[in-house]
Residue, then its C-alpha position, 0 to 999 in steps of 0.5 A: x108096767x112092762x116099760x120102766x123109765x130103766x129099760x127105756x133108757x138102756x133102749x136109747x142107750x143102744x140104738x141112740x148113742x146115749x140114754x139122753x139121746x131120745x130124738x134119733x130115729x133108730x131109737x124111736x124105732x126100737x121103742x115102738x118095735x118094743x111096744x108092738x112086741x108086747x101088744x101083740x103078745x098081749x092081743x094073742x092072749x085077748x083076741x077081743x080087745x079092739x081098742x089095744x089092736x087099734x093102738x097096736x095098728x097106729x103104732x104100727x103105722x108110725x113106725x113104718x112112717x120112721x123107717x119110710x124117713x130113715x130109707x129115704x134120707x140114709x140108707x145104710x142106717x135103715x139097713x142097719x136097723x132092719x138088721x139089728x132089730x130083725x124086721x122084715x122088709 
């Protein structure tokens, strides 16, 4: 599997504080932009499987969900992610 239990926890490490920290938004934010990289590497290879592109666009729109809450409630953490993870915004 391209996501171990290891590189999840060095994800949570960075972003979150500590590898335990799994709840904070920054974390859960890289977790996804890590998952849609790959989907998406993997749909530019398979350009007919529906089903992962429409996991992809859920994934897709959870993340935007996370970072509506992050703009909203801390604005400097937003910035610092978006900058962090290099997203467009």
């Amino acid at each position: 599997m391209y996501l171990t239990s290891e590189s999840k926890k060095d994800i949570f490490k960075e972003h979150g504080g500590s590898e335990k920290n799994t709840g904070v938004s920054e974390s859960q934010i890289a977790l996804f932009t890590t998952r849609i990289n790959h989907l998406t590497e993997h749909l530019k290879v398979n350009k007919k499987d529906h089903g992962t592109e429409k996991a992809l666009m859920t994934m897709v729109g959870k993340r935007k969900q996370l970072l509506n809450y992050l703009k909203m409630y801390d604005i400097e953490r937003y910035r610092a992610i978006i900058a962090k993870l290099g997203l467009r915004k």
